[in-house]
N, C-alpha and C positions, 0 to 999 in steps of 0.2 A: 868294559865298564867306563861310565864318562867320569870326566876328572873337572877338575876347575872350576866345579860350581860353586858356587856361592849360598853360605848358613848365617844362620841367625842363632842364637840359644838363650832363651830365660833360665833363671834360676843356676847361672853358672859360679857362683858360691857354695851350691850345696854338693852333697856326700855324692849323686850320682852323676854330677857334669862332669868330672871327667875323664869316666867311661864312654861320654861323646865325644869330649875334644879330640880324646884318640883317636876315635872311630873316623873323625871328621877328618883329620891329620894323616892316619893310615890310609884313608881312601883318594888319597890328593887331591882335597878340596880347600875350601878355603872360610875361615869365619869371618864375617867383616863388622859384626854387630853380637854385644852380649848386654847383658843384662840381668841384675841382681841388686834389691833394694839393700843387700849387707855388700860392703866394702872392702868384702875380704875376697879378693878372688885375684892374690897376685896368681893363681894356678894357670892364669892366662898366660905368664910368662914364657912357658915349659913347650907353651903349645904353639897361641896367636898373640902375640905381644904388640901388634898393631891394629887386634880387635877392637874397635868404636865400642868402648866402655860407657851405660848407662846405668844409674843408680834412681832416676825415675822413672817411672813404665810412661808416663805421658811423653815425655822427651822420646823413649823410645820406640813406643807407638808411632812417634810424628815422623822419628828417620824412618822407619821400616816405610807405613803410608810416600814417603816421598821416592821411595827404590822400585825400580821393574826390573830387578835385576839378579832378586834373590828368589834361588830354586826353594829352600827348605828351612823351614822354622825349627830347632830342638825346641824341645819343653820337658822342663826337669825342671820346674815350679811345681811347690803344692798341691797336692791331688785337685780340692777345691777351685785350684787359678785352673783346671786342666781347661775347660768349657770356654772361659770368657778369652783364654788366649790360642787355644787351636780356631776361633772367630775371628781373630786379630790375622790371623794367618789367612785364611778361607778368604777372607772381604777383601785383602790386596793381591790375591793371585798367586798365594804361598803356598805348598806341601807344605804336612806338619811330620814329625816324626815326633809322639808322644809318650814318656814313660808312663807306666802301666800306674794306676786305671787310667784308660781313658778320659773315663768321667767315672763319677759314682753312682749315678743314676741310669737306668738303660732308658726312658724319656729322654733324655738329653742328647743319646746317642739318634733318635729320629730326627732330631732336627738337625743335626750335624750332617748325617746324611740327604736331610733336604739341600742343606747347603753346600756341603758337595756336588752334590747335580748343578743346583745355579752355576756355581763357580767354574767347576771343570778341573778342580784341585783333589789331593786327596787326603785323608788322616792314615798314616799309617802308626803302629803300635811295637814299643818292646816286649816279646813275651821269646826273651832269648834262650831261655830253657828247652824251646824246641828243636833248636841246633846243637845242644850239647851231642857231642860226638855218642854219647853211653844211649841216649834218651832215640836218638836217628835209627841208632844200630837196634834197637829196643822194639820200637816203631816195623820197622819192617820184618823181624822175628815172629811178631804176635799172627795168630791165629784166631778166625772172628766165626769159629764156628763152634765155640765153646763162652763159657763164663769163667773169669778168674776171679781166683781170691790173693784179695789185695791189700797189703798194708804200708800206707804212706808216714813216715816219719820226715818231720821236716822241722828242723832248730836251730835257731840263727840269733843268736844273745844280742844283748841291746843292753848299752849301760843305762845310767839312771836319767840321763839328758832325753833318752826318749820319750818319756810321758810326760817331760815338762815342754817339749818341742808341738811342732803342728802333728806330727806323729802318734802321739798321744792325746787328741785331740778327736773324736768318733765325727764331730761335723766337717772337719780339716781333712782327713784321711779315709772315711771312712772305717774305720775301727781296723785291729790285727786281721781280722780273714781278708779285707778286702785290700791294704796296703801292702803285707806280704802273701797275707795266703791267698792271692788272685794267683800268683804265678803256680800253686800248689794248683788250683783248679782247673785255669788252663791245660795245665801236663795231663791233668786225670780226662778232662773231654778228649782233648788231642789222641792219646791213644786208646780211651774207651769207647768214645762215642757219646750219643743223649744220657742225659739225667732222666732216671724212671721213680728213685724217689729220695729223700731226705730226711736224715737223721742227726740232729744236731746235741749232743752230750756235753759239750764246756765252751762257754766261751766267756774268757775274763778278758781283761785287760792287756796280760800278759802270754795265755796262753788259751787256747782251742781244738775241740777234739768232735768227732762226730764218724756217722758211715754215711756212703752215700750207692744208691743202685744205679750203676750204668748200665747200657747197652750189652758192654760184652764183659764186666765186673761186679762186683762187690768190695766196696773201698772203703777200710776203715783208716782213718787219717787222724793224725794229730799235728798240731802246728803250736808251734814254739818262743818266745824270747828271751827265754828265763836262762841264767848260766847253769840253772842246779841239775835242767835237765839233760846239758849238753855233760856233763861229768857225770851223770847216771850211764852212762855208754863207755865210759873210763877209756877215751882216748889214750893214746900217747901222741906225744910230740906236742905241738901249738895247733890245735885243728880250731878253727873258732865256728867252724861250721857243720853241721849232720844233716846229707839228705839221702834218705833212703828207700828204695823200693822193696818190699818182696814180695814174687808174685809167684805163688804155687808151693811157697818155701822156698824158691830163691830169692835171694839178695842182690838188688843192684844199687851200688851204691857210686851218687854221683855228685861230692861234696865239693871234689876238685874242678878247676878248669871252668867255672860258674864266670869269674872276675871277666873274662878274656873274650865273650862273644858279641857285644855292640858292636865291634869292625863287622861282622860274619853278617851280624841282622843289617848295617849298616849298605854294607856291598848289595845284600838280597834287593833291600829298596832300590838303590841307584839302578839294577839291573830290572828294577821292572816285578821284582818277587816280591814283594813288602807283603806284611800281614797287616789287614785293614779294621774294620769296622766289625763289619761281616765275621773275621775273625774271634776280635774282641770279646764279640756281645755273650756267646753261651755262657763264659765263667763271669759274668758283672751281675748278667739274669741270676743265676745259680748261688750267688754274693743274697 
């Protein structure tokens, strides 16, 4: 795997930068530039404490434009920034590595792809739930000469900050299905295959439900932010998270060991595996 390349990362202020700085740090590379218009990001300390710290994107725009020397842009900005700054990345001769959606629109996704080809760069995407060790092992167990039945439980609480945040925001984030339940969607393609048809039963603000026909399933899902219904499962201990499969009547459950695979997605890109565009597109389309 190569080492010492050189990143960049926006939005390294928010809740998911630094699941990258790790990644960046674990993979011995190096950040030389970040950037976040909130001012709160001593988290740079912990990691690159000699990162080129920006709080304007036009300053930061102008370092990046002035560098030939940066392999990889992070992006863990705003769903909404996703488009105008994996462009920022593409027109100076940057790989993007961008948290999920790529974009919210799959339009947006062909012109990215045009410019891909101009450029000779790539987008690559987090949809890290395909590496969880449960979901691998999962993966190559299934048999694709039959149909399952399927039922997806997926709940992951969110205090009250979230619907006053861009999160909560349907033009910013794209609404609950497609800021967290993308990665609910991904996992169902990944191991079922095409969408054959759509069944859409809730979808509020806070929480979402529906069936959907795949390929080699039958998926009925529900997707979550509410705490009432992660205590309808009457945990023990501090679990603040439910993700559950079961397919046929059994249960797999794979709530742990989520936090821990941006190194794992991180390594695949350096090595040439990254999940792209091409990747992306069935669960944005399916959104």
């Amino acid at each position: 795997m190569k080492e010492n390349l050189n990143f960049a990362i926006t939005g390294v202020g928010g809740y998911i930068a630094p699941r990258h700085l790790k990644a960046i740090k674990e993979t011995n590379n190096n950040l030389i530039a970040s950037f976040d218009p909130n001012d709160s990001v001593g988290i740079l300390d912990s990691y690159f404490p000699n990162s080129q710290y920006f709080f304007q994107y036009e300053r930061f725009e102008r370092f990046i434009s002035k560098r030939n020397d940066i392999e990889f842009l992070s992006i863990c900005a705003p769903n909404f920034l996703h488009d105008t700054q994996i462009r920022l990345a593409l027109n100076n001769g940057i790989n993007s590595i961008c948290e999920k959606p790529i974009v919210l629109f799959p339009h947006n996704l062909d012109s990215i792809e045009k410019l891909q080809e101009k450029t000779g760069k790539k987008v690559f995407t987090i949809m890290q739930l395909r590496y969880h060790p449960q979901i691998m092992k999962l993966k190559n167990q299934l048999a694709f000469n039959k149909k399952y039945n399927v039922e997806l439980n997926y709940i992951t609480p969110r205090g009250n900050w979230y619907f006053y945040s861009w999160k909560g925001d349907d033009t910013k984030s794209g609404g609950l299905i497609m800021n967290i339940g993308i990665h609910l969607f991904d996992l169902m393609i990944f191991l079922f295959g095409k969408v054959i048809s759509i069944e859409n039963n809730l979808n509020e603000i806070n929480k979402a439900s529906g069936k959907i026909e795949f390929e080699n399933a039958f998926v009925k899902w529900f997707l979550s932010i509410d705490e009432k219904d992660l205590l309808k499962k009457n945990f023990s201990g501090n679990k603040r998270t439910y993700r559950s499969l079961i397919i046929d009547n059994e249960e797999i459950e794979f709530s742990e060991g989520f936090q821990d695979l941006h190194t794992k997605v991180y390594e695949e890109i350096i090595n040439g595996n990254g999940l792209g565009i091409e990747d992306a597109r069935p669960s944005i389309e399916l959104v």
